[in-house]
C-alpha positions as CSV (number, residue, x, y, z in Angstrom):
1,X,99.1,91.5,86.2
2,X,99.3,90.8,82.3
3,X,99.3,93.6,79.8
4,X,95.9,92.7,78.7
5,X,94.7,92.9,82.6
6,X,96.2,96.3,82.5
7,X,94.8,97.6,79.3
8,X,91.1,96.0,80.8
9,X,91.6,97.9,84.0
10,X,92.4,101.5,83.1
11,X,89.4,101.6,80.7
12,X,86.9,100.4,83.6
13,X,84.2,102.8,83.7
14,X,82.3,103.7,86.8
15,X,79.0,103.8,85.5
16,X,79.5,100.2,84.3
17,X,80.5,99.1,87.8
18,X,77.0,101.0,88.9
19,X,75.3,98.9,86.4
20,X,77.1,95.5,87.2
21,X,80.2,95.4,88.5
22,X,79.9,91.4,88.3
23,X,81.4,90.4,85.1
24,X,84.1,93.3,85.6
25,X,85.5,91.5,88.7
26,X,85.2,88.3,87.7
27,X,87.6,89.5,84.8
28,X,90.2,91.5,87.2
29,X,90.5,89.0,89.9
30,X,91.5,86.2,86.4
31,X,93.7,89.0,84.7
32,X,94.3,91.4,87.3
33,X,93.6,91.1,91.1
34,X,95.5,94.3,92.1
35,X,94.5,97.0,89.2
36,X,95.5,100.3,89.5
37,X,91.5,101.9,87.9
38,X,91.7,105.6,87.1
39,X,88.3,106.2,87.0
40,X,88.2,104.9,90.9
41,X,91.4,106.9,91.6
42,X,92.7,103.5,93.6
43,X,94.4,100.1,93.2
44,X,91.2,98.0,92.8
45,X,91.8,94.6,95.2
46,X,89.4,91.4,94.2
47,X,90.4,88.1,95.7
48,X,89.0,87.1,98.5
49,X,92.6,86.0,99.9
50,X,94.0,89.4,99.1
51,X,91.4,91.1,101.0
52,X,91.8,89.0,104.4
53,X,95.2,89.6,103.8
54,X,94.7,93.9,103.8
55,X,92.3,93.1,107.1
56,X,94.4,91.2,109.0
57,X,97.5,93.5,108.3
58,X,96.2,97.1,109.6
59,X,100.3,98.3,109.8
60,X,100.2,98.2,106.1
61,X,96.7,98.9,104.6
62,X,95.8,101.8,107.1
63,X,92.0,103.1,107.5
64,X,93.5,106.6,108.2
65,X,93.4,107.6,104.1
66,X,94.6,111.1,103.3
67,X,91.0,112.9,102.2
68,X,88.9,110.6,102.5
69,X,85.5,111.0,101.3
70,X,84.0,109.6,104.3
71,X,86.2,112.1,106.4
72,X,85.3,115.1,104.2
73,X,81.4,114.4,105.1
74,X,81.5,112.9,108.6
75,X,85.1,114.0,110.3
76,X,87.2,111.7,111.6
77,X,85.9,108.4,113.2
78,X,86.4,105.1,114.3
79,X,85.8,103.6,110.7
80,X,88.7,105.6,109.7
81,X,90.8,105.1,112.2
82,X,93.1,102.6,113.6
83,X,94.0,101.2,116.7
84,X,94.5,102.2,119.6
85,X,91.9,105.2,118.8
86,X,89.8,102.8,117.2
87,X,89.4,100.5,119.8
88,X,88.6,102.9,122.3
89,X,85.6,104.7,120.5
90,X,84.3,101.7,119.6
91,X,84.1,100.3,123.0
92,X,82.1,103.1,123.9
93,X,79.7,102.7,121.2
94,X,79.5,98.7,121.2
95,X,77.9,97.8,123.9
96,X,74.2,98.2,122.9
97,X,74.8,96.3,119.6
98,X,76.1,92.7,121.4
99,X,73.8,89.6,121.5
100,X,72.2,89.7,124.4
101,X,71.4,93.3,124.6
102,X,69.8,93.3,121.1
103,X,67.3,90.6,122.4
104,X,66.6,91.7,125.4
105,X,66.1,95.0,124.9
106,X,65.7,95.9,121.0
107,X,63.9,92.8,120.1
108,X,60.3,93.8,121.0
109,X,61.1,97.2,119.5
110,X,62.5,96.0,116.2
111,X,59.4,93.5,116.0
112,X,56.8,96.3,116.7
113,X,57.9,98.6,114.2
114,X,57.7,95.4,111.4
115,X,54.1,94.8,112.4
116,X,53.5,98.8,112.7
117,X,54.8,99.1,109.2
118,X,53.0,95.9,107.4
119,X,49.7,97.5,109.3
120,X,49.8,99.8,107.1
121,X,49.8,98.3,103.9
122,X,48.1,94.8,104.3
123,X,45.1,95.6,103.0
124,X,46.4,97.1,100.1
125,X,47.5,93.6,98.7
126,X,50.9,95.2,96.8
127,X,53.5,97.4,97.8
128,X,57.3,98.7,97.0
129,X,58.7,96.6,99.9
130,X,62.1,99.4,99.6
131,X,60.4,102.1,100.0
132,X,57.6,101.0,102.1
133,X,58.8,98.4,104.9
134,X,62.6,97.6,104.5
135,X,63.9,101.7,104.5
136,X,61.4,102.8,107.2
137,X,61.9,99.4,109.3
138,X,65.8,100.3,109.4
139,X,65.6,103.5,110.1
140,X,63.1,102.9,113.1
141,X,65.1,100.5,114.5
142,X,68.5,102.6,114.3
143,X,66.9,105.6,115.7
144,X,66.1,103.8,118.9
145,X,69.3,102.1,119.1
146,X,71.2,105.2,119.0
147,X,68.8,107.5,121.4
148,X,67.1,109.9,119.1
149,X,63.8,108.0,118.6
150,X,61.9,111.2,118.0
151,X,64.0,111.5,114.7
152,X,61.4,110.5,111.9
153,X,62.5,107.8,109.7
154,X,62.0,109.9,107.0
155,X,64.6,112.1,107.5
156,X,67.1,109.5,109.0
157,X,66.5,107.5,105.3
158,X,67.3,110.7,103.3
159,X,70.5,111.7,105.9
160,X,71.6,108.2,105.6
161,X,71.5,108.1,101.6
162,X,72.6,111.8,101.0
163,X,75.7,110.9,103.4
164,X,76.9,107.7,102.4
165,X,76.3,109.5,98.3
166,X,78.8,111.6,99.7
167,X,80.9,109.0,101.0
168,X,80.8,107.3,97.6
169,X,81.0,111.2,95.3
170,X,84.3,109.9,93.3
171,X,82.9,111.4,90.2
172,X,83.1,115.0,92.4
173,X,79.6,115.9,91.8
174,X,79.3,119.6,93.8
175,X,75.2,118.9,94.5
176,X,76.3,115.7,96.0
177,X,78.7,117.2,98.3
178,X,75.9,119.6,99.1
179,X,73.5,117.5,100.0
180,X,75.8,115.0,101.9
181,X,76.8,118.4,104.2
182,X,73.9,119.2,105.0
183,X,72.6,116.0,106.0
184,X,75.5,115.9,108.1
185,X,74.8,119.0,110.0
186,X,70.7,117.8,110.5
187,X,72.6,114.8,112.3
188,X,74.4,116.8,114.6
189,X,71.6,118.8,115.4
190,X,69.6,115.6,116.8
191,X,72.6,114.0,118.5
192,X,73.1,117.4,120.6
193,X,69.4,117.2,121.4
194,X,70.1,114.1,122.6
195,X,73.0,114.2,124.7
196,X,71.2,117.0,126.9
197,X,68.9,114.3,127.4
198,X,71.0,111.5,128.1
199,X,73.1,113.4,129.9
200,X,71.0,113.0,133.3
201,X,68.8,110.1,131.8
202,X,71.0,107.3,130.5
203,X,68.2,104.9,128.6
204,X,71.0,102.3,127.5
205,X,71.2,103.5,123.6
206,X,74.4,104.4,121.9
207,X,74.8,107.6,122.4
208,X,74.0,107.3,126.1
209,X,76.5,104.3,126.3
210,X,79.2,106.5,124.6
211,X,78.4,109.7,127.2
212,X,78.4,107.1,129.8
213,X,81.3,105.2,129.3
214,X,84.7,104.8,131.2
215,X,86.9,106.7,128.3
216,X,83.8,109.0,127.2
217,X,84.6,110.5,123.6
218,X,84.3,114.1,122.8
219,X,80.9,115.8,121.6
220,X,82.6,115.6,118.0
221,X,83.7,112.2,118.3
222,X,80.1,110.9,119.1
223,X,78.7,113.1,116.6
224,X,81.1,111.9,113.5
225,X,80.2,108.1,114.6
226,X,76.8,108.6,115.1
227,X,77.1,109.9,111.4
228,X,78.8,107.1,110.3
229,X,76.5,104.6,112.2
230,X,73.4,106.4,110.5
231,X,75.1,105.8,106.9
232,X,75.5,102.0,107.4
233,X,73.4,101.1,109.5
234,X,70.1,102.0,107.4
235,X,71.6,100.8,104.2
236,X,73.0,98.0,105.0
237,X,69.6,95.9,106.8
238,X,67.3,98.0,104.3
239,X,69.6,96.5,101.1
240,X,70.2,93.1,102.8
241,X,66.6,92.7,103.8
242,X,65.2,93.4,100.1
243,X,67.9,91.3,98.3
244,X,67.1,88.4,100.0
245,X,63.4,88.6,99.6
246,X,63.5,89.3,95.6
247,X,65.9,85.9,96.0
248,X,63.8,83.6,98.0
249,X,61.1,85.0,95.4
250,X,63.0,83.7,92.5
251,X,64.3,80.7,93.7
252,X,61.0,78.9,94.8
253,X,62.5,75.6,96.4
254,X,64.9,77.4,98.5
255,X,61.9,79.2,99.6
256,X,60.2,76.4,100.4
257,X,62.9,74.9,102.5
258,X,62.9,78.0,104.5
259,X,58.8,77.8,105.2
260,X,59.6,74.0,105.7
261,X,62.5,75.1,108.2
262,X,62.5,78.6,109.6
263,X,66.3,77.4,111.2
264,X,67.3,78.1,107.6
265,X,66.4,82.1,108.2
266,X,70.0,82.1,109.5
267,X,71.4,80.2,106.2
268,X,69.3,83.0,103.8
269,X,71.0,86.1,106.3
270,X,74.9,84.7,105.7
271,X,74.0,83.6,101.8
272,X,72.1,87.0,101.2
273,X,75.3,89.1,102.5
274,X,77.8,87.2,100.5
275,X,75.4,87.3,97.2
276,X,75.3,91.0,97.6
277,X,77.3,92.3,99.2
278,X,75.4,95.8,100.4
279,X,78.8,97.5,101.4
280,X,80.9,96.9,98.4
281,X,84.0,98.1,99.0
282,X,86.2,99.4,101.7
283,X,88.7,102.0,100.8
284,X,92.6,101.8,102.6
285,X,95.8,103.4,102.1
286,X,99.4,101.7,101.8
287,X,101.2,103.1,104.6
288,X,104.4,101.4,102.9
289,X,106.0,99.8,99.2
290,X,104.3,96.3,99.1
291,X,103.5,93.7,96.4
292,X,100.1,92.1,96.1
293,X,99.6,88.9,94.0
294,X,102.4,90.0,91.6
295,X,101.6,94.2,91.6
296,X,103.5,96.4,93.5
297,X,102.0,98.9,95.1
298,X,103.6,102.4,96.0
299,X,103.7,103.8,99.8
300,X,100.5,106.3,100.4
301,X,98.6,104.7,97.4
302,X,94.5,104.4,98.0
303,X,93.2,101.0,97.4
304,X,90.0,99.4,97.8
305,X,89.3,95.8,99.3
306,X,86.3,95.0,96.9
307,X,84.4,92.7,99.2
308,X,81.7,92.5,96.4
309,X,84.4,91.1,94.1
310,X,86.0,88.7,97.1
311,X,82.4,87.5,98.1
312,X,82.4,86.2,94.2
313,X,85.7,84.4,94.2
314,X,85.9,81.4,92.2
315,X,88.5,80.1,94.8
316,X,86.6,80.3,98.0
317,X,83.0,79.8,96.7
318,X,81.8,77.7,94.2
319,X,79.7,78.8,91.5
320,X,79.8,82.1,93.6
321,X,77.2,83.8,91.2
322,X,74.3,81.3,91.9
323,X,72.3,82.0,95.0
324,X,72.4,78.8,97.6
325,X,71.4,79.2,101.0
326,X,72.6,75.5,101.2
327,X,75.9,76.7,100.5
328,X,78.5,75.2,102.6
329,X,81.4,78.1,102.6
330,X,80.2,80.7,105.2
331,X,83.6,82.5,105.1
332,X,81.9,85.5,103.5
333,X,83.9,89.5,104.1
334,X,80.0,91.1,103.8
335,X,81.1,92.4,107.8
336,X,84.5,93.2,107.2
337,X,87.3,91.7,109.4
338,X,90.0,92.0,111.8
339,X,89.5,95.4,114.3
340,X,86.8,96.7,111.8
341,X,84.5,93.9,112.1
342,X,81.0,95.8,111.5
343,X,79.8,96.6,114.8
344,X,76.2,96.2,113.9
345,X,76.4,92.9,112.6
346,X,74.8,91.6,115.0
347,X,71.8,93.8,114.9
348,X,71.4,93.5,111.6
349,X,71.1,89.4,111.8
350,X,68.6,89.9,114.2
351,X,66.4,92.2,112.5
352,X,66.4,90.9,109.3
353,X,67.3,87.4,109.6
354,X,64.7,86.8,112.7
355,X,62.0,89.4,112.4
356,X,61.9,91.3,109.0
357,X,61.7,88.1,106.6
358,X,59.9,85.9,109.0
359,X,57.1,88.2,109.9
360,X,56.7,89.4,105.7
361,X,56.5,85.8,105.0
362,X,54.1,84.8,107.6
363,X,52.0,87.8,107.4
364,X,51.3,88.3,103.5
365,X,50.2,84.9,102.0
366,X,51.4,84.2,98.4
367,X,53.8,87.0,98.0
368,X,55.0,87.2,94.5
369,X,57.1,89.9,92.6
370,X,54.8,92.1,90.8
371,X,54.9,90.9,87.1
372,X,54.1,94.5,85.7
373,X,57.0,96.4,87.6
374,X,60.7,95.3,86.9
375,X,63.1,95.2,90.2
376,X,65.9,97.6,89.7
377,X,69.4,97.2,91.2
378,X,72.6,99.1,91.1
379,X,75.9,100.2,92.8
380,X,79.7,99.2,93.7
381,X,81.0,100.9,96.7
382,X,77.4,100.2,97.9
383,X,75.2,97.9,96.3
384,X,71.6,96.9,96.6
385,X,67.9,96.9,95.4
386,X,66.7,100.4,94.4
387,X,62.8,98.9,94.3
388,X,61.0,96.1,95.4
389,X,57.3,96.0,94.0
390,X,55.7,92.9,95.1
391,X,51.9,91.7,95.3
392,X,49.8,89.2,97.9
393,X,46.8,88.2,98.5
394,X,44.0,89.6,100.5
């Protein structure tokens, strides 16, 4: 790290990284890859090379960090835990997310609720896709993947964002941690709702498939990662699922190759998740002394593996800021890696990439951004669209 790097990184504010964190990595991953960032209270870690390194060495950047934020509002979990513990909750957990499961039995479900959801605002000829198809459609989906369908999406939208702004309270904000509790405790009130259900009527959802399974977790333990499912797995298909809408609607020949080819869905899914990034950062702690591209880094030290930053990196993707679904570097982190690999990656392809942009496309001729309303983005540890206001024809 040069002095300069240094001086650059201790004056990082958050609120600019909320704005745009863009042009700050781009400058930390030239100047300083591993930045200690006071304001983030961590070692801030931006090339993409770095990062696969932290995933694929678990012994040394450890997802059991000493008060965690997400542990404060969820308990402990498999997303902060490491193997073996990890592996075994997650195999109780996993198996309604794989392939073949989320065709066969999720498929018609996910596509209802799209056409369910457009139904209701067709006729209308505009709409705020965020808050009117891509947060609902999510939320739908989830709550029938994990066994509490009753849930409205309503509420699992607003314990989903008032969790993971808990998860992501590093300014210490006391109404944040408020809210985030609370949601919490609404979460374990459905999950024990359902598990006297599932109990004596498995249906093949998550939480049946975690009471059900060979090594069954604790009540706790499946109400902590249904917590943690909820917080990612609405934000993460709701923010991928707008971003790359508002950019097939500004880049009109790559929409066009996609209406040409609908193949190329998959192409705008793996582009989408590496331009974005929706889940920002991932937060670790050094379970030893190390160095990292020149920085040493102390035993017990928080750091974060800025997959936003590595998804950007200069060295892996060229011209990383320009949107390309033609790109041809795939390698994106947008899913994490090694024994964290997202678990609902394959669910959230499917939904997005195969139903949610296909059927909006096909089902509301000449969609356009709305020229009158401006599309708002921010974040870092979680980035994405906060609006979409768009407009079609009648």
């Amino acid at each position: 790290m040069t002095t300069h790097g240094y001086d650059f990184a201790r004056d990082i504010r958050l609120e600019d990284l909320w704005d745009d964190p863009y042009p700050i990595y781009r400058r930390l991953r030239h100047e300083a890859p591993v930045a200690w960032v006071p304001a983030a209270g961590r070692y801030l870690i931006t090339k993409h090379a770095d990062v696969v390194f932290a995933e694929q060495h678990p012994e040394l950047f450890s997802s059991r960090e000493k008060d965690s934020l997400v542990l404060r509002v969820m308990g402990a979990n498999m997303l902060r835990e490491d193997d073996p513990e990890h592996r075994r909750l997650r195999a109780a957990a996993e198996p309604p997310a794989r392939p073949r499961r989320v065709r066969g039995d999720w498929s018609p479900i996910f596509q209802r609720t799209a056409d369910e959801l457009i139904d209701s605002f067709a006729d209308k000829g505009e709409a705020d896709l965020f808050a009117d198809f891509a947060g609902p459609f999510a939320a739908a989906n989830l709550a029938h993947l994990l066994g509490i369908p009753q849930v409205p999406a309503a509420d699992m939208i607003r314990w989903s964002q008032d969790m993971m702004d808990g998860n992501s309270n590093y300014a210490d904000i006391p109404e944040v941690w408020d809210r985030a509790l609370a949601a919490a405790g609404a979460v374990e009130e459905a999950v024990d709702e359902a598990v006297r259900r599932l109990r004596d009527e498995p249906d093949g959802s998550v939480i049946s498939s975690m009471l059900h399974a060979e090594d069954p977790p604790t009540l706790q333990q499946i109400r902590n990662n249904i917590k943690v499912i909820i917080g990612g797995g609405i934000n993460e298909p709701r923010d991928v699922l707008t971003a790359g809408v508002w950019a097939l609607l500004t880049h009109p020949g790559q929409r066009a190759d996609v209406e040409a080819d609908p193949a190329l869905w998959r192409n705008v899914f793996e582009e989408t998740v590496r331009w974005i990034s929706p889940i920002g950062m991932y937060p670790r702690q050094t379970t030893e002394d190390l160095e990292l591209s020149g920085t040493r880094i102390p035993a017990g030290s928080r750091v974060a593996l800025v997959i936003g930053a590595a998804n950007r990196d200069e060295e892996v993707f060229p011209e990383p800021d320009r949107f390309d679904i033609h790109r041809a570097q795939r390698n994106h982190l947008a899913f994490g890696g090694g024994p964290h690999f997202c678990m609902g990656t394959w669910v959230a392809r499917h939904e997005v990439g195969e139903i949610a942009w296909p059927t909006l496309f096909r089902r509301l001729p000449g969609l356009e951004l709305d020229p009158d309303r401006a599309v708002e983005t921010g974040g870092w540890v979680f980035r994405g669209l906060l609006n979409l206001p768009v407009r079609w024809k009648k």
